[in-house]
PDB file of N, CA, C and O in Angstrom, chain B, residues numbered from 101:
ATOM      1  N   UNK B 101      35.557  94.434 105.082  1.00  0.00           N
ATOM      2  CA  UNK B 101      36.994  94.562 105.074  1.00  0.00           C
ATOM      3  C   UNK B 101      37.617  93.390 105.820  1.00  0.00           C
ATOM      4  O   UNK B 101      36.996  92.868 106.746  1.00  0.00           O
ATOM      5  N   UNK B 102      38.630  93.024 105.511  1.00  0.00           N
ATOM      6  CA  UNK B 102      39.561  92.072 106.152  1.00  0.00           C
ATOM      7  C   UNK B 102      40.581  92.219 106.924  1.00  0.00           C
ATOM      8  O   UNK B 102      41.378  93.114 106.645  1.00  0.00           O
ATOM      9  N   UNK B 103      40.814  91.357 108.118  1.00  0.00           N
ATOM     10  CA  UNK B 103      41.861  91.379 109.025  1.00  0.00           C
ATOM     11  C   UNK B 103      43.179  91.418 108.193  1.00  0.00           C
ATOM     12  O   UNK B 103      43.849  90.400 108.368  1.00  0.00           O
ATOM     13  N   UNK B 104      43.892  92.588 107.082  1.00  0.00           N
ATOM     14  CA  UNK B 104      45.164  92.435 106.993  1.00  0.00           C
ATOM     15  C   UNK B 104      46.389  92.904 107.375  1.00  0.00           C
ATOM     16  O   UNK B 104      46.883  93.862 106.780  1.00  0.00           O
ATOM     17  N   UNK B 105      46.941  92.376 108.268  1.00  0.00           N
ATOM     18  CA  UNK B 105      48.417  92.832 108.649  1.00  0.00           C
ATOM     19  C   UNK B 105      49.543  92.088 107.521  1.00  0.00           C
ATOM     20  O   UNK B 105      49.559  90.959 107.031  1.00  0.00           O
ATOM     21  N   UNK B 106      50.582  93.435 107.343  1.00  0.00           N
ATOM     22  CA  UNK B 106      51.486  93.476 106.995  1.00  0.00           C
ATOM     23  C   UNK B 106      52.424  93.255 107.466  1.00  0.00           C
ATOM     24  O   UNK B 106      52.934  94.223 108.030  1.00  0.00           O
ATOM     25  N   UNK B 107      53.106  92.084 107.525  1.00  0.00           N
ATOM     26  CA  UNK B 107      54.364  91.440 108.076  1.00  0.00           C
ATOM     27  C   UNK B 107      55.631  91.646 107.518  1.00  0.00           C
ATOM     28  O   UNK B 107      55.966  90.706 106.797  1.00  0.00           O
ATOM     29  N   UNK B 108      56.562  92.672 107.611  1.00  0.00           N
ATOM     30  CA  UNK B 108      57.826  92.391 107.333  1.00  0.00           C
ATOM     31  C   UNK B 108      58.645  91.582 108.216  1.00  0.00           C
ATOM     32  O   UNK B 108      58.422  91.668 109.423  1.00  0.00           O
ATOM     33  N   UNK B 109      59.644  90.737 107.757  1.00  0.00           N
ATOM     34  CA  UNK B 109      60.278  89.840 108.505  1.00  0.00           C
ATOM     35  C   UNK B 109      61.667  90.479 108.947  1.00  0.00           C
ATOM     36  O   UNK B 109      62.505  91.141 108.335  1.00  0.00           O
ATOM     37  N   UNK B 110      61.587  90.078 110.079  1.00  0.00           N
ATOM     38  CA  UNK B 110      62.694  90.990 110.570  1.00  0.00           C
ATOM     39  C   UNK B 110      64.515  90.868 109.522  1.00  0.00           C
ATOM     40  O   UNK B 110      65.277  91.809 109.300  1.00  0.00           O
ATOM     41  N   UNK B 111      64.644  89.817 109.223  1.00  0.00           N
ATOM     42  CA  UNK B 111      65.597  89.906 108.343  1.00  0.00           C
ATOM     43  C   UNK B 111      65.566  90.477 107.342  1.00  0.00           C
ATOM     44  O   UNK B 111      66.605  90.404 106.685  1.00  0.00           O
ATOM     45  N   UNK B 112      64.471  91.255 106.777  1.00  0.00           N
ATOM     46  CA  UNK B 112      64.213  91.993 105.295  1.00  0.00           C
ATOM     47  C   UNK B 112      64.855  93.265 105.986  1.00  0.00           C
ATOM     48  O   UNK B 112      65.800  93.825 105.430  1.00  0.00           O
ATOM     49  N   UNK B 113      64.237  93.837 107.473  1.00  0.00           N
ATOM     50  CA  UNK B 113      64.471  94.780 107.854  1.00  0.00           C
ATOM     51  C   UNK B 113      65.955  95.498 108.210  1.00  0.00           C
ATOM     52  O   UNK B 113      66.335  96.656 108.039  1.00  0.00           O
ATOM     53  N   UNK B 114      66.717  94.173 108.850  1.00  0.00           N
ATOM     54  CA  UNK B 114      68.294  94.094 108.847  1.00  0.00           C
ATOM     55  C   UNK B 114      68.902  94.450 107.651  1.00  0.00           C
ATOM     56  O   UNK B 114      69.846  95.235 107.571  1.00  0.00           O
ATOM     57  N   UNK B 115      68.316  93.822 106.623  1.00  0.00           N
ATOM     58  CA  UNK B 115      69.146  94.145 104.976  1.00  0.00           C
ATOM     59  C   UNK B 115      68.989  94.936 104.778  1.00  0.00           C
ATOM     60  O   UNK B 115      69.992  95.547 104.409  1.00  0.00           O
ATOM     61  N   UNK B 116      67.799  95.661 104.796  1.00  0.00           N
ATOM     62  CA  UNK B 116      67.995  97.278 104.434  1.00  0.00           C
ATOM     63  C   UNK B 116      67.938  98.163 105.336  1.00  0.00           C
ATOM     64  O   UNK B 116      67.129  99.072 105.147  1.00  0.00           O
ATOM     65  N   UNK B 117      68.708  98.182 106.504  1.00  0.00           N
ATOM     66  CA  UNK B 117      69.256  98.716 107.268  1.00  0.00           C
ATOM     67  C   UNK B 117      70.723  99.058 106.817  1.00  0.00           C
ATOM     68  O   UNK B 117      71.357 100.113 106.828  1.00  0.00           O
ATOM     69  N   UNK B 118      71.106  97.472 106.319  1.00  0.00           N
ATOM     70  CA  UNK B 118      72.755  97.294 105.970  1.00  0.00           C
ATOM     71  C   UNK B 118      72.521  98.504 105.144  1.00  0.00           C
ATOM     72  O   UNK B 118      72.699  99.617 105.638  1.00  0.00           O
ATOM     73  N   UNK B 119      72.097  98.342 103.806  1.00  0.00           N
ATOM     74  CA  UNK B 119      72.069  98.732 102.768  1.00  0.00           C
ATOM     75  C   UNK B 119      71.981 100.447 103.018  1.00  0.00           C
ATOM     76  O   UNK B 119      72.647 101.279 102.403  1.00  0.00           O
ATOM     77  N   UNK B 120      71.455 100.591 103.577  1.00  0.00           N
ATOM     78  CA  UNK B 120      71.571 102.087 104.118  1.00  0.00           C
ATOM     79  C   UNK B 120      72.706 102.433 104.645  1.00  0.00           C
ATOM     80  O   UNK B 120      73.360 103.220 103.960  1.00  0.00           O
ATOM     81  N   UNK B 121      73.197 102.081 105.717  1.00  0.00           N
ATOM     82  CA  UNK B 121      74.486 102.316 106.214  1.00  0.00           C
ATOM     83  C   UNK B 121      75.985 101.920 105.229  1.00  0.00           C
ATOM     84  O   UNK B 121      77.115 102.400 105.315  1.00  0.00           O
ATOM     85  N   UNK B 122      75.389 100.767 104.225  1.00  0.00           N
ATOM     86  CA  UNK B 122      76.731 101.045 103.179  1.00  0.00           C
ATOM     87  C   UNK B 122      76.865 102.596 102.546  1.00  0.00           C
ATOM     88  O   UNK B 122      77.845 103.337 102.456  1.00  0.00           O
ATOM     89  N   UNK B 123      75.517 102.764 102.160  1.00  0.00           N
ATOM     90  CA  UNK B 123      75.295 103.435 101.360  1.00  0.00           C
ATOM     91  C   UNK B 123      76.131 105.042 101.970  1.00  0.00           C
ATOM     92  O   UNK B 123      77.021 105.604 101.333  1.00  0.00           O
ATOM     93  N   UNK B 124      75.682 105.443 103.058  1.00  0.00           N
ATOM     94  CA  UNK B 124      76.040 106.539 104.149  1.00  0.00           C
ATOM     95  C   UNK B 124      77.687 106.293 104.186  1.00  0.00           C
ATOM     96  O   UNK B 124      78.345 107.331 104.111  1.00  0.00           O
ATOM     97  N   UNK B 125      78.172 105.486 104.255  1.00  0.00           N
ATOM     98  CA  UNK B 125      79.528 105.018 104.157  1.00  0.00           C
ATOM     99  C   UNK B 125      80.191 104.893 102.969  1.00  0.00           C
ATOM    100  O   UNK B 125      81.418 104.889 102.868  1.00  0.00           O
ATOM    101  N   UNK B 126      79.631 104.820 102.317  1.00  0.00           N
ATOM    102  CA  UNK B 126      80.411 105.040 100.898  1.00  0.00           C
ATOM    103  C   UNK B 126      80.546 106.466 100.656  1.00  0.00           C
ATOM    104  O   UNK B 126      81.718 106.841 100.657  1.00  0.00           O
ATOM    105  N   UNK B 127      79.491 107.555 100.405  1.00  0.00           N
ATOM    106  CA  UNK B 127      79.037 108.700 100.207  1.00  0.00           C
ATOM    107  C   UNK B 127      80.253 109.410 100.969  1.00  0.00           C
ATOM    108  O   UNK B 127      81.027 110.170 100.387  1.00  0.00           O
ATOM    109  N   UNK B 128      80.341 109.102 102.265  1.00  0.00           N
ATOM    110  CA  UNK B 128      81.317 109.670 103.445  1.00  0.00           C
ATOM    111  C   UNK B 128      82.826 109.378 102.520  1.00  0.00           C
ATOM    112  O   UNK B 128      83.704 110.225 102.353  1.00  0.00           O
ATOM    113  N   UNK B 129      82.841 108.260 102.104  1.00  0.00           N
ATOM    114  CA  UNK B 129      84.159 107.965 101.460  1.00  0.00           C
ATOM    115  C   UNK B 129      84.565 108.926 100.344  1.00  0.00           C
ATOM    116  O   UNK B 129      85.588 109.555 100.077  1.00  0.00           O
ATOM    117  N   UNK B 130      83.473 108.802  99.852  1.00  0.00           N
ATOM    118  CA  UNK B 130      83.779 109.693  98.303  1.00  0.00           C
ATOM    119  C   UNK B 130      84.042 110.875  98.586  1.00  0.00           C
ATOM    120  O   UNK B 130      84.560 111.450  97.629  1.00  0.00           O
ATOM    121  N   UNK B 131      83.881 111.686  99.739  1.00  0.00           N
ATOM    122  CA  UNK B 131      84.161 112.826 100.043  1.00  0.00           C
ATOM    123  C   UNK B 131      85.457 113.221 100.273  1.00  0.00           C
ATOM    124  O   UNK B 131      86.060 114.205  99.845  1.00  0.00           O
ATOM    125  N   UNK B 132      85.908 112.096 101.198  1.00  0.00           N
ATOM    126  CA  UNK B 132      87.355 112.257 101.707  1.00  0.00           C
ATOM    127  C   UNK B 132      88.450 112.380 100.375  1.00  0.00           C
ATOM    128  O   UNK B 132      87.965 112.046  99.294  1.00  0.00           O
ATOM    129  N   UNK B 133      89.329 112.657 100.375  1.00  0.00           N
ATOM    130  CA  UNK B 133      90.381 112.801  99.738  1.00  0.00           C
ATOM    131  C   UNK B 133      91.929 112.743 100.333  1.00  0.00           C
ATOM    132  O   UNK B 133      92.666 113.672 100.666  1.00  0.00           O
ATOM    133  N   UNK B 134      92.177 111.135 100.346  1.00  0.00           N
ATOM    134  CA  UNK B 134      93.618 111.043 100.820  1.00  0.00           C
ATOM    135  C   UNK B 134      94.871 112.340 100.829  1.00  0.00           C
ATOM    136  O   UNK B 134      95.329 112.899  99.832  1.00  0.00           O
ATOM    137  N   UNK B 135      95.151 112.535 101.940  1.00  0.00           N
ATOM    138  CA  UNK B 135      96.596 113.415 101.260  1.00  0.00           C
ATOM    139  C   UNK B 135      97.044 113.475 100.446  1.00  0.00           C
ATOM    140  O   UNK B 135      96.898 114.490  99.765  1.00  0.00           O
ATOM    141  N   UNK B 136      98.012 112.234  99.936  1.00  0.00           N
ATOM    142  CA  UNK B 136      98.695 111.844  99.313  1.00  0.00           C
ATOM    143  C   UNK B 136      98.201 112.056  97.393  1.00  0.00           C
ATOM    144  O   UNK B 136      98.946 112.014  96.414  1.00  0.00           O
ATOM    145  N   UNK B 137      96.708 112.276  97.457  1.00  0.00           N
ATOM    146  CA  UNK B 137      96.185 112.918  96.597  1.00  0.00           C
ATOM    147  C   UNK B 137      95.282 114.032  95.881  1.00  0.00           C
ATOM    148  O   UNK B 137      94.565 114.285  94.913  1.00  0.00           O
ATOM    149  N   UNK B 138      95.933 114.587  97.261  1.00  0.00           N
ATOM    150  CA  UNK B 138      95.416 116.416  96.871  1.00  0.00           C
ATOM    151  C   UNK B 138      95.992 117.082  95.742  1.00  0.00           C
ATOM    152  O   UNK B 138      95.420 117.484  94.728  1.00  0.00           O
ATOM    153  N   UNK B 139      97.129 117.139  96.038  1.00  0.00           N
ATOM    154  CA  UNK B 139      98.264 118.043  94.645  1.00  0.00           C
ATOM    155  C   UNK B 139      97.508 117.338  93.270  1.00  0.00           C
ATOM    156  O   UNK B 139      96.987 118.079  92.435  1.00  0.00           O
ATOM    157  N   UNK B 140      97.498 116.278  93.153  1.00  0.00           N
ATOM    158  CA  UNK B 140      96.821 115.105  92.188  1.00  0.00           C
ATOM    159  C   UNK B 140      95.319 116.108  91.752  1.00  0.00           C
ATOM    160  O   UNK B 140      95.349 116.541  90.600  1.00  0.00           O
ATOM    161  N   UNK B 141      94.596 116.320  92.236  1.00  0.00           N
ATOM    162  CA  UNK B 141      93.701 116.674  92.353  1.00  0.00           C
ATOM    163  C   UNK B 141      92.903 117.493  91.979  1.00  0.00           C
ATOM    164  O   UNK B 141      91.801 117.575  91.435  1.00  0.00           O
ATOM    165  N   UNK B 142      94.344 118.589  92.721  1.00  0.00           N
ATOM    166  CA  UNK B 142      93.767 120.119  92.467  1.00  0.00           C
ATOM    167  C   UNK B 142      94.550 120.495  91.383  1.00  0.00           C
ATOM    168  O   UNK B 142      94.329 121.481  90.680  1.00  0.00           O
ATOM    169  N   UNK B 143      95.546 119.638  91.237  1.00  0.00           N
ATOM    170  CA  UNK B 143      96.033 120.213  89.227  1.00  0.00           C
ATOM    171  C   UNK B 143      95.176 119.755  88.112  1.00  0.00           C
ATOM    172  O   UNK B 143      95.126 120.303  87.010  1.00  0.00           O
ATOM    173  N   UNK B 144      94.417 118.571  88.524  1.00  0.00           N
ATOM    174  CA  UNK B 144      93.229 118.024  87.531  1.00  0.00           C
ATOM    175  C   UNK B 144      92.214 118.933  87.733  1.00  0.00           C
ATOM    176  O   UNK B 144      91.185 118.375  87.352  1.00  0.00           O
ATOM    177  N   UNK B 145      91.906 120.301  88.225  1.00  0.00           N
ATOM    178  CA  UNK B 145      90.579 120.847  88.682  1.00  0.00           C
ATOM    179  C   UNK B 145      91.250 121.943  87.804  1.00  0.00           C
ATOM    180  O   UNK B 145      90.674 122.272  86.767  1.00  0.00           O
ATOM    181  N   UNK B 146      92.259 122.448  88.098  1.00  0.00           N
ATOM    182  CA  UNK B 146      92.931 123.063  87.626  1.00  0.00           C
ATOM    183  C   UNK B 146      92.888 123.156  86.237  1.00  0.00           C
ATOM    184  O   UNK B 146      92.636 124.150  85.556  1.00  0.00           O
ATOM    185  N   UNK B 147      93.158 122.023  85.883  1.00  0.00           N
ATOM    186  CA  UNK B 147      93.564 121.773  83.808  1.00  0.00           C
ATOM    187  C   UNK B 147      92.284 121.957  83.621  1.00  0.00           C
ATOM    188  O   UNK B 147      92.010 122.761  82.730  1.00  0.00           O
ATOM    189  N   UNK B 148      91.336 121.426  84.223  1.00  0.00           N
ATOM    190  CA  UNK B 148      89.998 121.767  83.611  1.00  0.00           C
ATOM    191  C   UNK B 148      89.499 123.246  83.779  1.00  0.00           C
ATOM    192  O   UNK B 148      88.762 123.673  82.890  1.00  0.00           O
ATOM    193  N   UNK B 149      89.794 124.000  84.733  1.00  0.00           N
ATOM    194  CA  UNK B 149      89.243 125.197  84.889  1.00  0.00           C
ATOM    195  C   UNK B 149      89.666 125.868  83.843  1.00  0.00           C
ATOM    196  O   UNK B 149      88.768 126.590  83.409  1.00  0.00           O
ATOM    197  N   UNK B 150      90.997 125.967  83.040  1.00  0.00           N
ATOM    198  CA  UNK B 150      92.167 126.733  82.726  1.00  0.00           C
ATOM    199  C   UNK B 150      91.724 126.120  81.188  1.00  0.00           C
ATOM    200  O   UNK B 150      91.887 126.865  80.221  1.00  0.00           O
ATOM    201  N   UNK B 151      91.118 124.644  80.965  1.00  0.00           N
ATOM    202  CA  UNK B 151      90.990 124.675  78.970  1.00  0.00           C
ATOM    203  C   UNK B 151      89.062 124.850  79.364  1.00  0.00           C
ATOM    204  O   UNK B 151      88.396 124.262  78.512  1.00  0.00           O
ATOM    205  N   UNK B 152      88.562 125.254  80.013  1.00  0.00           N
ATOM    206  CA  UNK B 152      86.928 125.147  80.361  1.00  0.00           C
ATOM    207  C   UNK B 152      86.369 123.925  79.659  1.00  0.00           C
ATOM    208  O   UNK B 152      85.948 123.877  78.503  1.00  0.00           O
ATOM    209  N   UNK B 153      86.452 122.699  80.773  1.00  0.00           N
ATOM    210  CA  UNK B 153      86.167 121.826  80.920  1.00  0.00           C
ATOM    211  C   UNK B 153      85.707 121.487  81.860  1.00  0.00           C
ATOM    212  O   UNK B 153      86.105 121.951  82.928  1.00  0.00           O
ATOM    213  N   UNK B 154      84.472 120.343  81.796  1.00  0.00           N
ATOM    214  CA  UNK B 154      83.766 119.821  83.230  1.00  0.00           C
ATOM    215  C   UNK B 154      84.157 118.796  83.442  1.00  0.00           C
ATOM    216  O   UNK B 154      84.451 117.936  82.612  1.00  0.00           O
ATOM    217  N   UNK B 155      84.233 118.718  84.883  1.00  0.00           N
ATOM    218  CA  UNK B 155      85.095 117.569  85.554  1.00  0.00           C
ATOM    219  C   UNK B 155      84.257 116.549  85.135  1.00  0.00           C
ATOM    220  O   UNK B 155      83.031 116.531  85.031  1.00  0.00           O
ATOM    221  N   UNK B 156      85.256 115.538  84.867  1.00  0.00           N
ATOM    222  CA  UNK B 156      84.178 114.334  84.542  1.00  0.00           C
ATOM    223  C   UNK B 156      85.377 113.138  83.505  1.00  0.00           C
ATOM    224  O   UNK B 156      86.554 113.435  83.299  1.00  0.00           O
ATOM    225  N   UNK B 157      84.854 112.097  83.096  1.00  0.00           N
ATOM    226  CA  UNK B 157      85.526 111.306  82.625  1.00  0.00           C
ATOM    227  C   UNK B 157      86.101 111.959  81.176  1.00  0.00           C
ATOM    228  O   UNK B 157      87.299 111.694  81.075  1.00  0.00           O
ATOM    229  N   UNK B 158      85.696 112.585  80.246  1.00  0.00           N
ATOM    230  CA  UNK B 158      86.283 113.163  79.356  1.00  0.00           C
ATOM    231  C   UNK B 158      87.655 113.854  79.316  1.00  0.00           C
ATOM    232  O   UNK B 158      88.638 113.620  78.614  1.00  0.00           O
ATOM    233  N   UNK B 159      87.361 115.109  80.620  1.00  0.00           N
ATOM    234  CA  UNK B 159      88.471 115.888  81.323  1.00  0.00           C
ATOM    235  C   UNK B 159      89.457 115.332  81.815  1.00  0.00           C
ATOM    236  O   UNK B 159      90.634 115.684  81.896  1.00  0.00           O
ATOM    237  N   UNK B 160      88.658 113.991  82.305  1.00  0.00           N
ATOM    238  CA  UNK B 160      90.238 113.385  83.045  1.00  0.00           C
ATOM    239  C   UNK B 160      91.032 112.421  81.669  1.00  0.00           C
ATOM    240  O   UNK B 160      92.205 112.049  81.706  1.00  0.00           O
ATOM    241  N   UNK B 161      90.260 112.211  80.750  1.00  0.00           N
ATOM    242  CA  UNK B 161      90.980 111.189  79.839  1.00  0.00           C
ATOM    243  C   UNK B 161      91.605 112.369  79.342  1.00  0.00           C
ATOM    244  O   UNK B 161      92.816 112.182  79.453  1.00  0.00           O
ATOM    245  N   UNK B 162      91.334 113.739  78.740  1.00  0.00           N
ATOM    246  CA  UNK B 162      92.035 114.890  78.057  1.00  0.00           C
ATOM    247  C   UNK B 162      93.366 115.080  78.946  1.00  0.00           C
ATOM    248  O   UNK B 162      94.429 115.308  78.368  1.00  0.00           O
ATOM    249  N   UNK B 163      93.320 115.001  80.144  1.00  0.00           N
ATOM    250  CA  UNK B 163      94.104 115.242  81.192  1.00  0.00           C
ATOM    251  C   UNK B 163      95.370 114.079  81.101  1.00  0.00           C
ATOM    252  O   UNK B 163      96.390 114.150  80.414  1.00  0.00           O
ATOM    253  N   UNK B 164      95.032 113.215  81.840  1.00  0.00           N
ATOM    254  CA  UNK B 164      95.762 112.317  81.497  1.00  0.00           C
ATOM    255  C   UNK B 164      96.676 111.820  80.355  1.00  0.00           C
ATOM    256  O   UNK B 164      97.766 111.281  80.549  1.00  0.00           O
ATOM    257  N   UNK B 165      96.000 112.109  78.872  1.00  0.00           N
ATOM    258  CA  UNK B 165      96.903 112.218  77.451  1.00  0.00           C
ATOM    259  C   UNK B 165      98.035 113.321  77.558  1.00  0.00           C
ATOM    260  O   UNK B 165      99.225 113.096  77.340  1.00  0.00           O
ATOM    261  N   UNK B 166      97.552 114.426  77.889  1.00  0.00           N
ATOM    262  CA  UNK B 166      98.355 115.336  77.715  1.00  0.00           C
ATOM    263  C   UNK B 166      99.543 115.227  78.661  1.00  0.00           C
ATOM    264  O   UNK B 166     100.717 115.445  78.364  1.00  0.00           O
ATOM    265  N   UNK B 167      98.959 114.778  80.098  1.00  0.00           N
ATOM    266  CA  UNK B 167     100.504 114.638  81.048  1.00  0.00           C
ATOM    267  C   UNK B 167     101.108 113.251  80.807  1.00  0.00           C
ATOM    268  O   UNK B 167     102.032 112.944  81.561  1.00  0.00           O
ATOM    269  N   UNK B 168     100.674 112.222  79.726  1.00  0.00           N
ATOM    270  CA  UNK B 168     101.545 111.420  79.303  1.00  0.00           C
ATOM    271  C   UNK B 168     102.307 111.288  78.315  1.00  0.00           C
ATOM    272  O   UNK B 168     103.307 110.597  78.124  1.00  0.00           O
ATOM    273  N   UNK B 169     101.421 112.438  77.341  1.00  0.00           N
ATOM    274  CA  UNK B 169     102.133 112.135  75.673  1.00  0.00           C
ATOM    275  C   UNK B 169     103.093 113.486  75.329  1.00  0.00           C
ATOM    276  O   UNK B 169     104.183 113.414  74.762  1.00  0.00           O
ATOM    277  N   UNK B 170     102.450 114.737  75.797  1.00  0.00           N
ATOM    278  CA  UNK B 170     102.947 116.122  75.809  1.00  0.00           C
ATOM    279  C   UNK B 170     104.225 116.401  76.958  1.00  0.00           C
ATOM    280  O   UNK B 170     105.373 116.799  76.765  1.00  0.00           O
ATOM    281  N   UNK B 171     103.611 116.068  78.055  1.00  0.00           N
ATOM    282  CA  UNK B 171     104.591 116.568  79.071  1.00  0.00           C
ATOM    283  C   UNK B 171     105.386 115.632  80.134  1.00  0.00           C
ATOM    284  O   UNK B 171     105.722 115.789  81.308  1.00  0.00           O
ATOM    285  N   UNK B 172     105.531 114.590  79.189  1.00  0.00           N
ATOM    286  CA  UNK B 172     105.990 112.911  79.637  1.00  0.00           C
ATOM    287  C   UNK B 172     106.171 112.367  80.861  1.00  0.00           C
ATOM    288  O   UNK B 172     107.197 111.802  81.239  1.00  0.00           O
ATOM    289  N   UNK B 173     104.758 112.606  81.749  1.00  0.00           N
ATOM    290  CA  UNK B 173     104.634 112.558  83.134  1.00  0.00           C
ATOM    291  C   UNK B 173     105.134 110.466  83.007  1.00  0.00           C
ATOM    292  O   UNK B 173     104.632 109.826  82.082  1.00  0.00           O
ATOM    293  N   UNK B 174     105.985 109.824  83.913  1.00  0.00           N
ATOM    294  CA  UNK B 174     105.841 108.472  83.794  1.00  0.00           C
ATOM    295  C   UNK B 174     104.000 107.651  84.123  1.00  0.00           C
ATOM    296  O   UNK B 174     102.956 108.110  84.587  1.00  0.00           O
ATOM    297  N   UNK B 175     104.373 106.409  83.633  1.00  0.00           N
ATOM    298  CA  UNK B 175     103.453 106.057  83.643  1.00  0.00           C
ATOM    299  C   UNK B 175     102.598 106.030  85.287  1.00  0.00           C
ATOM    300  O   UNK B 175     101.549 106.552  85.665  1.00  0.00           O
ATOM    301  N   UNK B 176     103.886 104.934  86.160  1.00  0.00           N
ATOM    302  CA  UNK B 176     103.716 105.367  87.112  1.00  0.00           C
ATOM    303  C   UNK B 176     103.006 106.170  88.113  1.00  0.00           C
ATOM    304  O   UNK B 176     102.297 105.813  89.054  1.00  0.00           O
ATOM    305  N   UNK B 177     103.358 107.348  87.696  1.00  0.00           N
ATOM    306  CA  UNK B 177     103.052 108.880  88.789  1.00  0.00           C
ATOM    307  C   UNK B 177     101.716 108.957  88.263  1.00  0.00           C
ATOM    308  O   UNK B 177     100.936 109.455  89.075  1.00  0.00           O
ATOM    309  N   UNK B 178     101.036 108.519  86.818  1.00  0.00           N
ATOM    310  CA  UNK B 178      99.356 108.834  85.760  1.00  0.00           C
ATOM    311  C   UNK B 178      99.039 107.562  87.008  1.00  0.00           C
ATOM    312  O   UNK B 178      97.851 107.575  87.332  1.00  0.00           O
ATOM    313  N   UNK B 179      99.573 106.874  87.482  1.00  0.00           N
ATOM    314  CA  UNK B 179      98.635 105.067  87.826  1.00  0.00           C
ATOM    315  C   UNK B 179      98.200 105.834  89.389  1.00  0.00           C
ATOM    316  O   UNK B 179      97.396 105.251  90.116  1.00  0.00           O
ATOM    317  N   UNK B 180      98.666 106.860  89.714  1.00  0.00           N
ATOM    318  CA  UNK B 180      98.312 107.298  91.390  1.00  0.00           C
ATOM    319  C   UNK B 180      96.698 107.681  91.192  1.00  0.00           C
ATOM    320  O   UNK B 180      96.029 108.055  92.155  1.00  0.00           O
TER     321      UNK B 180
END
């Protein structure tokens, strides 16, 4: 058998350190939910509960048509 050590270099180790802590920090982000877009939110959870739909990009494009073309939300207030 042979003398082999495994050397990571300490800068490999820093990067994925970063990379971890973005990661933990993003996750944390996605959780939060600004004030300013709760009401936003919970009426989109809402439209979906109420036509049984799963949240997701479909629901929100169904969502979005309807409070622009049906119930002539401005463009505006859809861009929040």
């Amino acid at each position: 058998m042979s003398n082999f050590e495994l050397v990571i270099p300490q800068d490999t180790l820093e990067t994925q350190k970063r990379y971890y802590n973005r990661k933990i920090h993003i996750e944390k982000k996605m959780e939060e939910i600004p004030r300013q877009y709760e009401g936003d939110i919970r009426r989109y959870k809402e439209y979906c509960c109420n036509t049984g739909q799963i949240v997701g990009t479909e629901a929100m494009l169904d969502y979005l048509y309807i409070s622009l073309i049906e119930q002539r939300v401005k463009k505006t207030t859809g861009e929040r």
